[in-house]
C-alpha positions in Angstrom: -187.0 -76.6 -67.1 -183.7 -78.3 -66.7 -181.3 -78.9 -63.8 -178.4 -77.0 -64.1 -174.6 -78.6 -63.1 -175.1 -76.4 -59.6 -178.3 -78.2 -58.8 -177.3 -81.6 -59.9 -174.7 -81.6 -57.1 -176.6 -79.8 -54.8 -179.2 -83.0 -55.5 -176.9 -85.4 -55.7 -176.1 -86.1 -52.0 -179.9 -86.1 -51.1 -180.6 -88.7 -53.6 -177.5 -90.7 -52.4 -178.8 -90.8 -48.7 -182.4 -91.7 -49.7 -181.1 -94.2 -51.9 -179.2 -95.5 -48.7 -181.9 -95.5 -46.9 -184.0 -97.3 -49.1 -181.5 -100.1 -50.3 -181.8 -100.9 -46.5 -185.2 -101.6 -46.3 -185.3 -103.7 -49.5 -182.3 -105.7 -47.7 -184.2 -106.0 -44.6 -187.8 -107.0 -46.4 -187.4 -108.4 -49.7 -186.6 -111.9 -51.4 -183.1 -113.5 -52.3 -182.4 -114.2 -55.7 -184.4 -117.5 -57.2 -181.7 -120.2 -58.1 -182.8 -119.4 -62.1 -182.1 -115.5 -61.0 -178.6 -116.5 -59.4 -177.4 -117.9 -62.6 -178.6 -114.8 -64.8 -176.8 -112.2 -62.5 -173.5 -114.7 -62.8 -174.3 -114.5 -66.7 -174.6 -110.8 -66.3 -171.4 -110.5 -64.2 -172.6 -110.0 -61.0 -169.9 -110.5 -58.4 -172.3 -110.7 -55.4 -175.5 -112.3 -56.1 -175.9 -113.7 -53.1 -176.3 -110.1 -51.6 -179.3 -109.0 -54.2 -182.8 -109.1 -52.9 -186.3 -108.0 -54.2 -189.0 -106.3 -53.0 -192.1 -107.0 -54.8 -194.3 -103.2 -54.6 -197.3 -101.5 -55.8 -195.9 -98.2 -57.2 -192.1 -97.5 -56.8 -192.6 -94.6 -54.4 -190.7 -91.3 -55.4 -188.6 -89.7 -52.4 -190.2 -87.6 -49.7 -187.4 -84.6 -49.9 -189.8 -82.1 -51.8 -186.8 -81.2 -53.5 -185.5 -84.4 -54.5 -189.5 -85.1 -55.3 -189.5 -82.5 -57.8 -186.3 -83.5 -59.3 -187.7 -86.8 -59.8 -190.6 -86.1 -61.6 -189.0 -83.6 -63.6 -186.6 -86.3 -65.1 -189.2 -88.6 -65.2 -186.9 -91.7 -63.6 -189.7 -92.2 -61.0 -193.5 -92.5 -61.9 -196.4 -94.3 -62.0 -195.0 -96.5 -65.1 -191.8 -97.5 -63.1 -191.9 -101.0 -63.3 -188.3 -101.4 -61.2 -186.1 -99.8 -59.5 -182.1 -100.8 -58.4 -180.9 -99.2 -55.2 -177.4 -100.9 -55.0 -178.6 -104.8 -53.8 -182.1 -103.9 -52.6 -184.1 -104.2 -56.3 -188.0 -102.9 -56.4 -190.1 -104.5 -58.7 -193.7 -103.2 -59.4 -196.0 -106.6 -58.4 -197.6 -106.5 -61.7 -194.2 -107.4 -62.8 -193.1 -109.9 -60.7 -191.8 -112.7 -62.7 -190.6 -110.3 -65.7 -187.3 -111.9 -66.4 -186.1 -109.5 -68.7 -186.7 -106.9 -66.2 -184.9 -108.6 -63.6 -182.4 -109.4 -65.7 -182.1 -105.2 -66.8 -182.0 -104.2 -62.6 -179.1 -106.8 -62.4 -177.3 -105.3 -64.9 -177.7 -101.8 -63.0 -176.5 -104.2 -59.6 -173.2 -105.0 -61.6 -172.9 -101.3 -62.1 -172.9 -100.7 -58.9 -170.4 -102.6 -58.1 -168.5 -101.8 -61.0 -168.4 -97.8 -60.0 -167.8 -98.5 -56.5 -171.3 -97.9 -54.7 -174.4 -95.7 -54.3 -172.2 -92.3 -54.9 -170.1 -93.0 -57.9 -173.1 -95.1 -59.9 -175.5 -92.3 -58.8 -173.5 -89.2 -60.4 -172.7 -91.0 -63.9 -176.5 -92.6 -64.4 -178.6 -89.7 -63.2 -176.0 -87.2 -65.2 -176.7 -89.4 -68.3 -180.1 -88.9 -67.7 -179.9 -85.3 -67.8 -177.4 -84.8 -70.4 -178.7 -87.8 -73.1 -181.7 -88.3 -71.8 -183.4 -91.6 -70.6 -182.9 -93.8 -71.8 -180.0 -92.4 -74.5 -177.1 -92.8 -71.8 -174.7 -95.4 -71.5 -175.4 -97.2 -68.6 -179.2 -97.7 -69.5 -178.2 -98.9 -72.3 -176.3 -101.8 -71.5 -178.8 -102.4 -68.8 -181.2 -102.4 -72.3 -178.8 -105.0 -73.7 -177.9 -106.7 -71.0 -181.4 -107.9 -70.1 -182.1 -108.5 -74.2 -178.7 -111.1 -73.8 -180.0 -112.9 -70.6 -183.5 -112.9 -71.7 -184.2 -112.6 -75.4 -186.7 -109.9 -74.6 -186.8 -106.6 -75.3 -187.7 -105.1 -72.2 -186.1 -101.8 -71.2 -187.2 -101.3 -67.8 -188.6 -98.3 -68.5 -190.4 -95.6 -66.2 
């Protein structure tokens, strides 16, 4: 099963607001960038590191819209294996990850997307389109996220659900 273009922005306003919604509680409970952290989202471009926090979590928990639930699984962006997750500034990382620079370094390259697009709306319709339409991780902006964190941290880490 596939979503078709109809769906996609039917969808796409849902998972804007609960990405919204989200960002705000990782802003409200999570951790400012580490001084080491500042200096790799400068390296990566970031223009507002300052304004990044993470939230150190369990599982990345997938939305609570049945709808946008399904959608989630059916992509696969959101699972059990997610080991982080960038909502704008509010980053989740799984706590059996905490630490991972590479995968820092990867969600900090989605922040400077962000940024880059203009916000939640405009980074939210290219990456999950991408998704759909090369699949994940074949589209562009996962792929600099996969390089960007390989640059910062000479790992390999993709970030990966």
């Amino acid at each position: 099963m596939t979503i078709s273009t109809e769906q996609f922005e039917k969808l796409l306003p849902l998972a804007c607001g609960w990405a919204a919604e989200e960002e705000k509680t990782i802003l409200a409970r999570g951790e400012p960038l580490s001084e080491p952290q500042i200096q790799d989202a400068q390296m990566i471009g970031v223009a507002a590191p300052g304004n990044v926090r993470l939230l150190a979590i369990d599982q990345i928990p997938a939305p609570q819209n049945p709808v946008l639930n399904q959608a989630a699984k059916l992509t696969g962006l959101i699972s059990p294996h997610t080991a982080g997750l960038t909502l704008r500034y509010g980053i989740w990382i799984r706590k059996d990850c905490w630490g991972d620079r590479a995968l820092v370094a990867h969600e900090l390259v989605h922040v400077l997307q962000y940024e880059r697009l203009g916000g939640i709306e405009p980074f939210l319709r290219q990456y999950l389109w991408e998704c759909l339409t090369d699949g994940y991780p074949g589209g562009a902006l996962e792929q600099e996220a996969i390089v960007g964190a390989r640059r910062v941290s000479g790992s390999a880490n993709t970030g990966a659900p």
